[in-house]
Chimera marker file (.cmm) of the C-alpha trace (Angstrom):
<marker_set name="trace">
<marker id="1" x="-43.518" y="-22.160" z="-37.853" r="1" g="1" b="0" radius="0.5"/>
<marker id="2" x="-43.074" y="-25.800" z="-38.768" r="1" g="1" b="0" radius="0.5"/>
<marker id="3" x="-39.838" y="-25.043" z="-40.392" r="1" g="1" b="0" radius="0.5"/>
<marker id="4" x="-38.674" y="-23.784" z="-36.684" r="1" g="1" b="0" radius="0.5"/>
<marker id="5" x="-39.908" y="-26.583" z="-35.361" r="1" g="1" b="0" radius="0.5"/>
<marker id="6" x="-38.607" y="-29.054" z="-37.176" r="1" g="1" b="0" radius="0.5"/>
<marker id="7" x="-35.079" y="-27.493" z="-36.632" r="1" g="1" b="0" radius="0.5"/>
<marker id="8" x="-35.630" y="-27.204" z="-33.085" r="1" g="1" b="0" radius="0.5"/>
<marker id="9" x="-36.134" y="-31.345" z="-33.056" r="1" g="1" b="0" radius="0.5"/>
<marker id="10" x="-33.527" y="-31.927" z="-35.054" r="1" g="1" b="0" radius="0.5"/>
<marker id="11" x="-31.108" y="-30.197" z="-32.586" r="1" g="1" b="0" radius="0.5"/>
<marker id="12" x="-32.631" y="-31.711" z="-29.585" r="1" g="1" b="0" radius="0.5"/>
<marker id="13" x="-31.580" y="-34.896" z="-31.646" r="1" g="1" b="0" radius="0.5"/>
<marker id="14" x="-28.642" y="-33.796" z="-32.285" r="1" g="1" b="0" radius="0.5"/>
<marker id="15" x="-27.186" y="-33.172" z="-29.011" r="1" g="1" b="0" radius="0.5"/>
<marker id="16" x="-28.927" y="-35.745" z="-27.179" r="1" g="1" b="0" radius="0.5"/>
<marker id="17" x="-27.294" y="-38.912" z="-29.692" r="1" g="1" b="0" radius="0.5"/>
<marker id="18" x="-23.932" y="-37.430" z="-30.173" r="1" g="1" b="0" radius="0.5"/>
<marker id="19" x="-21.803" y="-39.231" z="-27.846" r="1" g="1" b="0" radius="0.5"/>
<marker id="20" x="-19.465" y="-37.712" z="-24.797" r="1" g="1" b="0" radius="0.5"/>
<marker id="21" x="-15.578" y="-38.534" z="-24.768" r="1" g="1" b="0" radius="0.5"/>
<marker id="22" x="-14.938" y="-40.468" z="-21.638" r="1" g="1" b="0" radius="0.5"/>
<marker id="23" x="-12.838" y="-39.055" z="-19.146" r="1" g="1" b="0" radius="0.5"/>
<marker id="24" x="-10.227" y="-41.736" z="-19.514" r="1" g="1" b="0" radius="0.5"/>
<marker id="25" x="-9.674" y="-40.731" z="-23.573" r="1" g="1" b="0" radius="0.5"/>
<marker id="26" x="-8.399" y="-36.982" z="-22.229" r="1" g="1" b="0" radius="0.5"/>
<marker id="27" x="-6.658" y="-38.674" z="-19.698" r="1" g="1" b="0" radius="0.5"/>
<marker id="28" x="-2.900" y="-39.366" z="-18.463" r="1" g="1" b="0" radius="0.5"/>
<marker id="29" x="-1.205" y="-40.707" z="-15.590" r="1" g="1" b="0" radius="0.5"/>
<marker id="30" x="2.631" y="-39.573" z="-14.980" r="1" g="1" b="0" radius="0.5"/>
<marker id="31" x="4.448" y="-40.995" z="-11.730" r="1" g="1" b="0" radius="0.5"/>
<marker id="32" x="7.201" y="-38.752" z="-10.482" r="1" g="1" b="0" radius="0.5"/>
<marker id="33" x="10.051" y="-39.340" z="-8.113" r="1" g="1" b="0" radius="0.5"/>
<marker id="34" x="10.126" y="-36.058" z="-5.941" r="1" g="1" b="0" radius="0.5"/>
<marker id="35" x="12.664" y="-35.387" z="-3.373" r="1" g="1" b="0" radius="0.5"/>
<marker id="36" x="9.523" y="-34.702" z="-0.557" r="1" g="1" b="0" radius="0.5"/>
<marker id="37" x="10.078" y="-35.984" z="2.745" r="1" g="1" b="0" radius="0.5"/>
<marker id="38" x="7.079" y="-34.983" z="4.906" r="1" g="1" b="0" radius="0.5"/>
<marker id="39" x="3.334" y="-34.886" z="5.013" r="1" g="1" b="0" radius="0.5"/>
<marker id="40" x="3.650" y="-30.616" z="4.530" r="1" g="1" b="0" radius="0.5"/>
<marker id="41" x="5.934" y="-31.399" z="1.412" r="1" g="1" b="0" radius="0.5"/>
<marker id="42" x="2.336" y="-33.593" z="0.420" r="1" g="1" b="0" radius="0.5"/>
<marker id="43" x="0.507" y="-30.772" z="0.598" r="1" g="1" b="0" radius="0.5"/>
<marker id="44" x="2.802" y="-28.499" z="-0.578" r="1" g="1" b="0" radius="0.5"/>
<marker id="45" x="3.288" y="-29.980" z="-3.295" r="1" g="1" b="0" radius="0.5"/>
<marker id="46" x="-0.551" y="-31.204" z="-4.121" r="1" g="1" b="0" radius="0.5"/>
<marker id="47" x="-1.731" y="-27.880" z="-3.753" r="1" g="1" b="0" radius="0.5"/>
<marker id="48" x="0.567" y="-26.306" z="-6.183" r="1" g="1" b="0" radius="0.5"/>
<marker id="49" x="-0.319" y="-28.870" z="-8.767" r="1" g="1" b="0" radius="0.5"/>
<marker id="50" x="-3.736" y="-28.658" z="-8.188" r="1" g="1" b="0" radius="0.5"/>
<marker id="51" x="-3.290" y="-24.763" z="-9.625" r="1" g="1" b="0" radius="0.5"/>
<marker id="52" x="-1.681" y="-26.073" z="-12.876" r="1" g="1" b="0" radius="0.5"/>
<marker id="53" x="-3.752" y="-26.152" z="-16.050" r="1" g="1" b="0" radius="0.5"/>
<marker id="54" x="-4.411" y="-29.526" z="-17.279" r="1" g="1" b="0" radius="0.5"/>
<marker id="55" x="-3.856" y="-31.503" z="-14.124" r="1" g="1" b="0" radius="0.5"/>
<marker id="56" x="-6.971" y="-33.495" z="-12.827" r="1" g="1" b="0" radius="0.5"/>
<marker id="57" x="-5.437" y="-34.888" z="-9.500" r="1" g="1" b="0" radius="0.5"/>
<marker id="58" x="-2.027" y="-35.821" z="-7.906" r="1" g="1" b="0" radius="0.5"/>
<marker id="59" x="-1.361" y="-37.940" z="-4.758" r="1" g="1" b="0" radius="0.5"/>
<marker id="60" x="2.261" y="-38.150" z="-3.492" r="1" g="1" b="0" radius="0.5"/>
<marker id="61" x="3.142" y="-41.137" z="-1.524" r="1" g="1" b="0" radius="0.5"/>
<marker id="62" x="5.194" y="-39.744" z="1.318" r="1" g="1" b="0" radius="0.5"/>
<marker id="63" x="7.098" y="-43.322" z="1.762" r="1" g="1" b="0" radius="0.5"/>
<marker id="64" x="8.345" y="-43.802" z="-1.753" r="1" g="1" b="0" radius="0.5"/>
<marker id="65" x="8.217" y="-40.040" z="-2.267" r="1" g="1" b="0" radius="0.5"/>
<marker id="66" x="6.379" y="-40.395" z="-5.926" r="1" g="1" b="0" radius="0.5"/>
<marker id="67" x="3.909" y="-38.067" z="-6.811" r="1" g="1" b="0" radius="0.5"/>
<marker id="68" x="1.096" y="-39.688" z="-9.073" r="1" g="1" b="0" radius="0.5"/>
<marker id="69" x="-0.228" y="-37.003" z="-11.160" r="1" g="1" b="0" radius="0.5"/>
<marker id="70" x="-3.379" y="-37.851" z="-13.599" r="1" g="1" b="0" radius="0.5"/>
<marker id="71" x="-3.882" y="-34.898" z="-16.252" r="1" g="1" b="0" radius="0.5"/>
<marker id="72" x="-5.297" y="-33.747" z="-19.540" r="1" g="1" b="0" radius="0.5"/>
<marker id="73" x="-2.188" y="-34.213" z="-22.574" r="1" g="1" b="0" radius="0.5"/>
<marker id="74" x="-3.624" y="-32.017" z="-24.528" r="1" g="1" b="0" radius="0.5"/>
<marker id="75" x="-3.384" y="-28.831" z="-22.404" r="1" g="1" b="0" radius="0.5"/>
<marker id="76" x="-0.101" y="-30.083" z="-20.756" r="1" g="1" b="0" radius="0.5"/>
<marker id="77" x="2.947" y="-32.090" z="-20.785" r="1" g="1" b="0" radius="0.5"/>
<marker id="78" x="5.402" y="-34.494" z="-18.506" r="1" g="1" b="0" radius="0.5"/>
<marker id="79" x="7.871" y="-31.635" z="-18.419" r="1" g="1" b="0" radius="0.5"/>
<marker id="80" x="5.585" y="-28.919" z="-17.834" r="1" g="1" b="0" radius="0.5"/>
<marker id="81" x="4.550" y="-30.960" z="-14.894" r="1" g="1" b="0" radius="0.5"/>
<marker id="82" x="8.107" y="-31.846" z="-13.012" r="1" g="1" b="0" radius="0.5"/>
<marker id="83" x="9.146" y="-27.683" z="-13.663" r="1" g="1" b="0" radius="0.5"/>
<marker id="84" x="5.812" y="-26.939" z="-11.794" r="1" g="1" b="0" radius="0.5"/>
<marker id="85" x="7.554" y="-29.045" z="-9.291" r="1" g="1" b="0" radius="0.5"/>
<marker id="86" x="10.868" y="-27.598" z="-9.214" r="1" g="1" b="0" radius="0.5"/>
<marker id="87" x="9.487" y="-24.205" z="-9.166" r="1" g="1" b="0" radius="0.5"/>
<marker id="88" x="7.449" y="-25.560" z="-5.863" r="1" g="1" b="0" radius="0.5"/>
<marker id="89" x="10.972" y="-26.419" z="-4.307" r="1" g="1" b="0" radius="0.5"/>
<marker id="90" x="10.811" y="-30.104" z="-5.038" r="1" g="1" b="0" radius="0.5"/>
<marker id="91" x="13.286" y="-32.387" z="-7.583" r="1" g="1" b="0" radius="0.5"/>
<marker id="92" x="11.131" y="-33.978" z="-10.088" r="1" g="1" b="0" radius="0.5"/>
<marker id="93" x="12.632" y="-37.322" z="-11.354" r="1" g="1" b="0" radius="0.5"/>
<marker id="94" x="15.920" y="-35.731" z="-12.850" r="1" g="1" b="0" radius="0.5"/>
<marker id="95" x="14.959" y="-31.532" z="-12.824" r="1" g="1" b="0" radius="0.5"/>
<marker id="96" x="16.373" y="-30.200" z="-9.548" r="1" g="1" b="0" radius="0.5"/>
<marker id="97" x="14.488" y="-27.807" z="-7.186" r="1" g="1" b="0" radius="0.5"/>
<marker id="98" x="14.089" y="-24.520" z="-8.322" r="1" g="1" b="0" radius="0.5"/>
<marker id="99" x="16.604" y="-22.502" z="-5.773" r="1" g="1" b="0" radius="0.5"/>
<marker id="100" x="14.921" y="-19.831" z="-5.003" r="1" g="1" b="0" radius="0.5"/>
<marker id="101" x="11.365" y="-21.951" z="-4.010" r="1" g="1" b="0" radius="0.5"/>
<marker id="102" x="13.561" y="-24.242" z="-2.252" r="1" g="1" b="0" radius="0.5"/>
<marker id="103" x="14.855" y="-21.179" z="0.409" r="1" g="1" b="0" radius="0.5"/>
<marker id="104" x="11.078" y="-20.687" z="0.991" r="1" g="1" b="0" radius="0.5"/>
<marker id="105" x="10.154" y="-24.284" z="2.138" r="1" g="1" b="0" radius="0.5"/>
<marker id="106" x="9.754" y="-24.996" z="5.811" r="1" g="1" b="0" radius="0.5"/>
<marker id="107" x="12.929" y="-26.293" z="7.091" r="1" g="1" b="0" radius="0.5"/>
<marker id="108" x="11.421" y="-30.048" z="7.712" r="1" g="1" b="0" radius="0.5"/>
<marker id="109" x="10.888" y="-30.139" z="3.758" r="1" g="1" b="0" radius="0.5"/>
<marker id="110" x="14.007" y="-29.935" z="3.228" r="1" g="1" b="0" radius="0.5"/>
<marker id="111" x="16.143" y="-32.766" z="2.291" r="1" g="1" b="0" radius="0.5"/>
<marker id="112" x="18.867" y="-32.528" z="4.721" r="1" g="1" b="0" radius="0.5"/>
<marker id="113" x="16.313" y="-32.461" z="7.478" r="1" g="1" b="0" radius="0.5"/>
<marker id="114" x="15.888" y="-34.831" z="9.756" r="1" g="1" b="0" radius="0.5"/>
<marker id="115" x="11.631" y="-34.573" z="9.427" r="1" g="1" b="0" radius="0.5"/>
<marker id="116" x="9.548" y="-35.633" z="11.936" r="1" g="1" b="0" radius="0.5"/>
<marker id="117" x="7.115" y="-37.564" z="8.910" r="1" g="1" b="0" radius="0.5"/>
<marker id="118" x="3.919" y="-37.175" z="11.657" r="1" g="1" b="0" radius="0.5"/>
<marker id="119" x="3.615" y="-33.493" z="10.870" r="1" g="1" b="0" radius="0.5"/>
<link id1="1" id2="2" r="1" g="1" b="0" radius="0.2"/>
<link id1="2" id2="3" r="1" g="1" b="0" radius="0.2"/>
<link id1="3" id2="4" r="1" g="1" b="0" radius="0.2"/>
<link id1="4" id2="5" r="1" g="1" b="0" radius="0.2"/>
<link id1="5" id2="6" r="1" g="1" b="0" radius="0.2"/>
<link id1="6" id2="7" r="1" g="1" b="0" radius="0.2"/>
<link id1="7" id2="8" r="1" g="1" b="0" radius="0.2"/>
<link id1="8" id2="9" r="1" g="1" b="0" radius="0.2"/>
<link id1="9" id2="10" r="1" g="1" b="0" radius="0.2"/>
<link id1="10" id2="11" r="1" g="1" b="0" radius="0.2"/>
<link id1="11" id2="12" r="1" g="1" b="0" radius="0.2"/>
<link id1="12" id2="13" r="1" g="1" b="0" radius="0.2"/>
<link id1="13" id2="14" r="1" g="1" b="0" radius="0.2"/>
<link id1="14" id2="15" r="1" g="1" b="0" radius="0.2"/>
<link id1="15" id2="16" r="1" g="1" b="0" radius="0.2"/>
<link id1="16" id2="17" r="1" g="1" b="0" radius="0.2"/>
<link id1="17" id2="18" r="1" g="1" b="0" radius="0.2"/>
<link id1="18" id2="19" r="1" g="1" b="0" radius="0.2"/>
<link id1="19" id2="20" r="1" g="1" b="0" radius="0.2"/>
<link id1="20" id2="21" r="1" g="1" b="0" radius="0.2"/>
<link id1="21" id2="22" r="1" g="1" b="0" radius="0.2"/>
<link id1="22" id2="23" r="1" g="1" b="0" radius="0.2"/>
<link id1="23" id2="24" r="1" g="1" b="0" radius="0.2"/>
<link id1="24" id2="25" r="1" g="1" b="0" radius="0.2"/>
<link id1="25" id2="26" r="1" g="1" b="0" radius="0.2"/>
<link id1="26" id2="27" r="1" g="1" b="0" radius="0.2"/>
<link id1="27" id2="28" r="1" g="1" b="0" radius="0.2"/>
<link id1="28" id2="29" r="1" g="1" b="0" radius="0.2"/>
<link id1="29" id2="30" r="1" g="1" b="0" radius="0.2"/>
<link id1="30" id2="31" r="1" g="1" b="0" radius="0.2"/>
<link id1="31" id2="32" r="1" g="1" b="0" radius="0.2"/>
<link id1="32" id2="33" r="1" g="1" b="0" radius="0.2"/>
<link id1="33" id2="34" r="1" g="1" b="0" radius="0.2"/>
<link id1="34" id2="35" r="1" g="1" b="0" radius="0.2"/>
<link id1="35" id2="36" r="1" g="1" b="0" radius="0.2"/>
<link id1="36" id2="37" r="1" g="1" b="0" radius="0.2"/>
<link id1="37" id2="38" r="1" g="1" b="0" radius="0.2"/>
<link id1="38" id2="39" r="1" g="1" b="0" radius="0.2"/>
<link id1="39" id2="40" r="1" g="1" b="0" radius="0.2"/>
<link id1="40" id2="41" r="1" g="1" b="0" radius="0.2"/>
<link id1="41" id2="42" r="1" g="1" b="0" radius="0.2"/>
<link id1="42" id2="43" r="1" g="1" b="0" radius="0.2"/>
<link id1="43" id2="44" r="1" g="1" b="0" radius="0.2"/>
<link id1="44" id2="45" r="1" g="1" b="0" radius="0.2"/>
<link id1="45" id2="46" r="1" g="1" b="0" radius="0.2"/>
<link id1="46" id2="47" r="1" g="1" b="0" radius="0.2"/>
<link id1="47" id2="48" r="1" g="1" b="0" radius="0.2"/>
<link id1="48" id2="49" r="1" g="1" b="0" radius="0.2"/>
<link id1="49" id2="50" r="1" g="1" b="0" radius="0.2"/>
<link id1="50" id2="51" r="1" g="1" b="0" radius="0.2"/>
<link id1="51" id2="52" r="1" g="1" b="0" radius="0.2"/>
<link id1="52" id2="53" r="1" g="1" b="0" radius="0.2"/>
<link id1="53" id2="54" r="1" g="1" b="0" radius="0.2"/>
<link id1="54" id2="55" r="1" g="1" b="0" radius="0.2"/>
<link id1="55" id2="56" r="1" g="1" b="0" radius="0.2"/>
<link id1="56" id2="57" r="1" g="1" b="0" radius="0.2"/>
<link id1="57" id2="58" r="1" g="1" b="0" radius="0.2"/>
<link id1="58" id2="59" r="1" g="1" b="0" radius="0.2"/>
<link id1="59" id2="60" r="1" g="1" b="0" radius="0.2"/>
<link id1="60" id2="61" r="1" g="1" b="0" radius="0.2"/>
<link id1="61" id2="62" r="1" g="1" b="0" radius="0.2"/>
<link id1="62" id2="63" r="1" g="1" b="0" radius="0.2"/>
<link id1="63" id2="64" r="1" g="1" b="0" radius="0.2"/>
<link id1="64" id2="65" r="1" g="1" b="0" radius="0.2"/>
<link id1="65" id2="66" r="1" g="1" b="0" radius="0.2"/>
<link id1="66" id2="67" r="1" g="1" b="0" radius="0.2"/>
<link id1="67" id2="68" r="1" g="1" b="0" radius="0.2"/>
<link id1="68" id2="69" r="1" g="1" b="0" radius="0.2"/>
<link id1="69" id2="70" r="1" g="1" b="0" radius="0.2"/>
<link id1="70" id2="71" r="1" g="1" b="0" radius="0.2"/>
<link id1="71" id2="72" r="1" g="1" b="0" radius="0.2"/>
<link id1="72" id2="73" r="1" g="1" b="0" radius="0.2"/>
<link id1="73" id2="74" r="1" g="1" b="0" radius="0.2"/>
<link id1="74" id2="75" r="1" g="1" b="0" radius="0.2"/>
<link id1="75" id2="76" r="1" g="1" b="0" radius="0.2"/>
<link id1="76" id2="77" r="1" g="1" b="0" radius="0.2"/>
<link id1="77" id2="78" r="1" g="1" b="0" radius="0.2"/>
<link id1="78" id2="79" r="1" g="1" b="0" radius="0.2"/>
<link id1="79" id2="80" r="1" g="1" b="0" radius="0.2"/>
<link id1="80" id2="81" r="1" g="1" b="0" radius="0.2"/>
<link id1="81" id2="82" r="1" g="1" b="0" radius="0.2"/>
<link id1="82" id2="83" r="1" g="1" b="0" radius="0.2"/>
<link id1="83" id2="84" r="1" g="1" b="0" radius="0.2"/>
<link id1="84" id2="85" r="1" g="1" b="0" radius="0.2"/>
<link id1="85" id2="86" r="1" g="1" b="0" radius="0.2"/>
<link id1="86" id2="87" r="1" g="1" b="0" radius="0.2"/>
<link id1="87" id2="88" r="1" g="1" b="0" radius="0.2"/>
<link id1="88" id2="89" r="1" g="1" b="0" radius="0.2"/>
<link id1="89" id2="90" r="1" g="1" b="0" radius="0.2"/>
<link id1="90" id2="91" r="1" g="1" b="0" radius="0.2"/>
<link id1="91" id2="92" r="1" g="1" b="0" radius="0.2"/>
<link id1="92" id2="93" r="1" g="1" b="0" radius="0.2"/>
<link id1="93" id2="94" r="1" g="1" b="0" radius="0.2"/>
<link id1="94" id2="95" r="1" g="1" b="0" radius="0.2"/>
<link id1="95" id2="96" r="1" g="1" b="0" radius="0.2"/>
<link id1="96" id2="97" r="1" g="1" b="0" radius="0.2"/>
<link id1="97" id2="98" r="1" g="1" b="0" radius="0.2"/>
<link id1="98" id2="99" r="1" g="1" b="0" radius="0.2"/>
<link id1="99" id2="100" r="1" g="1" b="0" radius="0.2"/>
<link id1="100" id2="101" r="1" g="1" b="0" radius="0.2"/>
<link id1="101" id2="102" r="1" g="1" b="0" radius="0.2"/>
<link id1="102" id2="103" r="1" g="1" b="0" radius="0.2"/>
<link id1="103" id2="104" r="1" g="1" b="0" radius="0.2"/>
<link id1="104" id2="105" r="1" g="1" b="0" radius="0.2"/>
<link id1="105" id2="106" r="1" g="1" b="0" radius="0.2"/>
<link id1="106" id2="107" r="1" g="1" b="0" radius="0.2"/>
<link id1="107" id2="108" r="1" g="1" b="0" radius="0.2"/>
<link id1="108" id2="109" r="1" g="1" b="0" radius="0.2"/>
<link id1="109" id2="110" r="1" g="1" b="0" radius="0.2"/>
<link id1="110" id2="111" r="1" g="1" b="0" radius="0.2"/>
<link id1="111" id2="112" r="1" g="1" b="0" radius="0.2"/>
<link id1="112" id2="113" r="1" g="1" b="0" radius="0.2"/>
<link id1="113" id2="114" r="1" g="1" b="0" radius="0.2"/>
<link id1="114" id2="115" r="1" g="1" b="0" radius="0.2"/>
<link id1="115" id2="116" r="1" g="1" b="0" radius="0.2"/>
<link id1="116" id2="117" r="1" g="1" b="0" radius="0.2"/>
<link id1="117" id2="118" r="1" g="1" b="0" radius="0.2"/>
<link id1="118" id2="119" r="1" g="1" b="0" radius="0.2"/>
</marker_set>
């Protein structure tokens, strides 16, 4: 009985002292020039990121059309991240759109459009 005590303390110990990694040691931040033009290419593109395993958040900046993408290096990498891109229509920095995703985006997103960027 004291025996399974005494291990039961010692575990309550154990977890309670040994220290949590911080968020920002799991962390990366990748900026990517997209060819987005429109606030439905933002959300386009956010959401399919958002489904991608290892990324924490992304923001794309309509204006300068760079997507800001914060995610976990160990489960994923900078070029795993711009082909989720491409495969969601978009350039990423020097991979072009993935054709076939590109046929399916609204015809505002796309870059010959002339996008009405209040959408």
């Amino acid at each position: 009985m004291k025996t399974t005590l005494f291990l039961g303390i010692a575990a309550m110990f154990v977890l309670f002292t040994t220290p949590a990694k911080s968020q920002n040691e799991t962390s990366a931040e990748l900026k990517i020039k997209t060819s987005a033009i429109c606030d439905m290419c933002k959300e386009t593109l956010e959401n399919a990121l958002a489904f991608e395993k290892g990324i924490k958040k992304s923001n794309l900046d309509v204006t300068s059309k760079v997507i800001t993408v914060v995610y976990n290096p160990k489960k994923t990498t900078p070029e795993n991240i711009r082909l989720a891109i491409s495969k969601a229509g978009y350039d990423a920095d020097d991979i072009k759109a993935n054709p076939k995703a590109y046929k399916k985006l609204e015809d505002c997103c796309k870059k010959d459009s002339k996008c009405d960027e209040k959408k």
